[in-house]
N, C-alpha and C positions, 0 to 999 in steps of 0.2 A: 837171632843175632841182632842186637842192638845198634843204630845205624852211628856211624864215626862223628857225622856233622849232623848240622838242622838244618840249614841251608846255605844257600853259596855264597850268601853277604858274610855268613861267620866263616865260613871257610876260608874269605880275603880275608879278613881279619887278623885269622889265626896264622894266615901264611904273609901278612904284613909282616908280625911281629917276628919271624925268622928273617926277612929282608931287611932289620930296620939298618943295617950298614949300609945301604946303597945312597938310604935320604943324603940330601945334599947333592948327589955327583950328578954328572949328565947323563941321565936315566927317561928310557921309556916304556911305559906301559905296552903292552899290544896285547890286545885279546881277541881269540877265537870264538866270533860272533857264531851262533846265539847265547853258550852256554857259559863262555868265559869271561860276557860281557860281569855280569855282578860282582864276580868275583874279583877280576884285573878294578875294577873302577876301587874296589874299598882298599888295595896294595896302593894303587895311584894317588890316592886321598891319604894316606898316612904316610907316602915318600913325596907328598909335595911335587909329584910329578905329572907329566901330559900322558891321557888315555888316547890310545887310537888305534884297529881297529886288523886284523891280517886275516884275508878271506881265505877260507880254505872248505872245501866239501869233500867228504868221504864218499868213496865211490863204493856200493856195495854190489854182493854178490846179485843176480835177477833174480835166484828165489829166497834170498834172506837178507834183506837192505841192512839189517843192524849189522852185518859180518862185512870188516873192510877188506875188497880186494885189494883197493888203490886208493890214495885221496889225491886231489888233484891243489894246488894253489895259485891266487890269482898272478897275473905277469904276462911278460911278452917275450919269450915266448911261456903262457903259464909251466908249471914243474908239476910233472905227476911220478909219484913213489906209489912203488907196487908193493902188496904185500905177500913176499915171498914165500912163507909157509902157506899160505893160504892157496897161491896160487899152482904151486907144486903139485897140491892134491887135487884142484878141479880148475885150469885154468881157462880163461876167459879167451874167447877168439878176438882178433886183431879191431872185429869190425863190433861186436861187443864193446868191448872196450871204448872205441873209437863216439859210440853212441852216447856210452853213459857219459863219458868226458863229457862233452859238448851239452849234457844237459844240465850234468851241476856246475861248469862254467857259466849257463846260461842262468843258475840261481845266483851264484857268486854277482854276476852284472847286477840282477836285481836288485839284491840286497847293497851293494855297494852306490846303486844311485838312492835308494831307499835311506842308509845310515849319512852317506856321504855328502851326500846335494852337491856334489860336485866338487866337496874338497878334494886337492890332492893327499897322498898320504903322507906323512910325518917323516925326513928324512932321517934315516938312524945312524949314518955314514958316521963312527968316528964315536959314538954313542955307547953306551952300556943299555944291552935290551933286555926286557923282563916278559917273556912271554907266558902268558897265561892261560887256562884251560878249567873245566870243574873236573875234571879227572883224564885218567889215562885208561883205556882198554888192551887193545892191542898195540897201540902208538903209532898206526900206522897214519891219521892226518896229524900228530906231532910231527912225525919225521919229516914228512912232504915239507907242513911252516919250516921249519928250523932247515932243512935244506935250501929252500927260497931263501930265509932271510939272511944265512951266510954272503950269498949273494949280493947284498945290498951291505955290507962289511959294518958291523957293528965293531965295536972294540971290546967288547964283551957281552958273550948271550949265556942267558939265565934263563931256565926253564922251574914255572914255580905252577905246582899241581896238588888240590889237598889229597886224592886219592887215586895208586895204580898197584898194578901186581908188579912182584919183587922184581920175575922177570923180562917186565917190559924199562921198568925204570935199568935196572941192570944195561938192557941193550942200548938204550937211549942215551944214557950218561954220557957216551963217548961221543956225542954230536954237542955236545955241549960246556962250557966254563963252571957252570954251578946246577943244579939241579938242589929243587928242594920240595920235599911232596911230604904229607903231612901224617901219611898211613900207609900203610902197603898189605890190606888185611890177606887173609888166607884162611882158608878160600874167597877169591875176587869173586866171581860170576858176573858182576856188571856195576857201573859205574853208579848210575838211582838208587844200588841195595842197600848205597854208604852214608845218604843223604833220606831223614824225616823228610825233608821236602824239596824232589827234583822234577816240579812241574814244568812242562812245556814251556819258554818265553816266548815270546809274541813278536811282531816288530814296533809295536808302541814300546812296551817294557824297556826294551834297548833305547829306545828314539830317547823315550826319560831318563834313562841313565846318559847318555851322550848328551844331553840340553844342558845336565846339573853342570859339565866341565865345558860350556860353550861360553 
């Protein structure tokens, strides 16, 4: 199977040019560091708009980290979404749970004093938000961001993804104003199958893309 993208800079690109309605309005970027970071910066660069930054960590099973039970997102008090199929068939005890929280919030700190230096984040109140991702799996740290950023009352959230399966986009649509994703192949298996090139990013890689709109 021949992969849908080459990498996640064309990916923004190509999911620019379905957003170019928004250029002009009171529009924000936010992307899900580390992997949404390339993609949301090349959307934000073609709508003339500000990037910045929604921490969110997927909480996985103890014996298969790639499988979301939960993701959790940053906040006070942070929001964790569960994932309910997942957890129906092997659920996680209270104090499980309790552990992994507490240690992918303690990356989320990390990484937030690491990209952030201490900026506050970007108020969206009142805003049209464009949140970004390099794909969708199960959707379960989608859901958690887009439940968070309800919270902080956009006037309109847009969820923009080059690649997810039919029906995860299907269940997601309803948390959202616009949804736009650029493939929905089938069979999925995983998000890197769809991408020539989905290497790890770094926190330098990010640091340089967030310097370029400093």
């Amino acid at each position: 199977m021949k992969p849908l993208l080459s990498t996640r800079e064309e990916a923004g690109r190509l999911l620019a040019q379905r957003l170019m309605s928004h250029r002009g309005r009171n529009v924000v970027v936010l992307a899900l560091p580390r992997g949404g970071v390339p993609v949301a910066a090349e959307i934000a660069r073609a709508l003339s708009a500000p990037l910045d930054l929604l921490f969110v960590r997927k909480i996985g099973m103890p014996w298969q980290r790639e499988l979301a039970y939960a993701a959790v997102v940053d906040g006070n008090p942070p929001v964790v979404v569960i994932n309910e199929e997942v957890a129906r068939i092997e659920p996680m005890s209270d104090s499980e749970l309790e552990q992994a929280t507490r240690e992918e919030i303690a990356e989320i700190e990390r990484r937030r004093e690491v990209y952030m230096a201490g900026r506050a984040p970007l108020d969206v109140s009142g805003r049209e938000v464009i949140m970004v991702d390099d794909g969708l799996a199960t959707g379960t740290t989608a859901k958690a961001a887009l439940e968070a950023l309800r919270r902080r009352h956009p006037s309109k959230l847009v969820l923009a993804v080059p690649v997810a399966p039919e029906d995860t986009v299907r269940e997601i649509s309803g948390m959202v104003d616009e949804i736009v994703c650029l493939g929905m192949p089938d069979p999925f298996h995983s998000i890197g199958l769809h991408y020539e090139d989905f290497h790890q990013l770094e926190d330098e890689e990010v640091l340089a893309i967030l310097r370029s709109f400093s």
